[in-house]
Residue, then its C-alpha position, 0 to 999 in steps of 0.5 A: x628756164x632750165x625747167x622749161x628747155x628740159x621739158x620741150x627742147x626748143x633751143x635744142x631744136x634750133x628754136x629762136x630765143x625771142x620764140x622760146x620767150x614767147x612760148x615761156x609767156x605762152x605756158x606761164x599764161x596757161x598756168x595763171x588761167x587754172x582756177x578753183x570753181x564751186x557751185x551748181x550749174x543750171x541745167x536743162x529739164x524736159x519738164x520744166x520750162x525754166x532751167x534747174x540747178x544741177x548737183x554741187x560740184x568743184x571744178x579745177x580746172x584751166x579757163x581761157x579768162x578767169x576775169x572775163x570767162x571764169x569757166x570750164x570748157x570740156x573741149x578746150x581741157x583736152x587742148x590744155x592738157x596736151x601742154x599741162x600734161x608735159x610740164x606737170x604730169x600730176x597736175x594734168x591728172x588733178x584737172x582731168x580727175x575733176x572733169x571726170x568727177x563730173x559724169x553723170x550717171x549717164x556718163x555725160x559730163x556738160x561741154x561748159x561748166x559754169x558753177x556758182x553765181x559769179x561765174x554765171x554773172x559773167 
C-alpha cells in the first residue's frame, strides 16, 4: 500500500479510500494479465491462399485475458504501459523491448500477436 501512494499519490490528492482499493485491484489486475507467449503467428501471403507461419517468436507481454484472450495486442501495450511504465519502469522496458523484437525488416510489427496453437485455439 506504501509502494502503491509513493507511485501515484491518490490519498495525497484527496482520493477516497474505497477508490484507491479499486485502483490498487485495477494494477494488481493488469499485473496478473502479463503472460509468456512462444510460437509462430499465421501471417498472410500475396501468394498463397492459405495463410503462413510466421517466424518463431516470444512474446512478454500484458494481455486483456490470459484465459479468454491470451494474446498480444500492439495497441492495447501502449495503454499498458503508461501505468506499468510508473510501478515498475524496468518491467515496462522488458514488455516494450519484446514487442520491438518483433519488426520485420520492413519495421512492421503485427497489430495481434497470436503465438502457438493454444493461443490460436482461443
Amino acid at each position: 500500500e506504501q509502494r502503491f501512494e509513493d507511485t501515484f499519490g491518490l490519498g495525497a490528492r484527496g482520493v477516497s479510500l474505497p477508490q484507491r482499493r479499486f485502483a490498487q485491484a485495477a494494477l494488481s489486475e493488469m499485473l496478473g494479465g502479463i503472460g509468456f507467449f512462444h510460437g509462430r503467428s499465421l501471417l498472410r501471403s500475396e501468394h498463397r491462399e492459405e495463410p503462413v507461419p510466421g517466424a518463431e517468436s516470444t512474446l512478454f507481454t500484458a494481455v486483456p485475458s490470459r484465459s479468454c484472450f491470451p494474446r498480444g495486442f500492439l495497441w492495447d501495450e501502449g495503454f499498458h504501459l503508461l501505468l506499468l511504465g510508473r510501478w515498475d519502469p524496468a518491467l515496462a522496458r522488458d514488455i516494450l523491448a519484446h514487442w520491438l523484437d518483433l519488426l520485420n525488416a520492413d519495421g512492421w510489427i503485427p497489430r495481434e500477436q497470436i503465438l502457438g496453437d493454444e493461443a490460436r485455439a482461443r
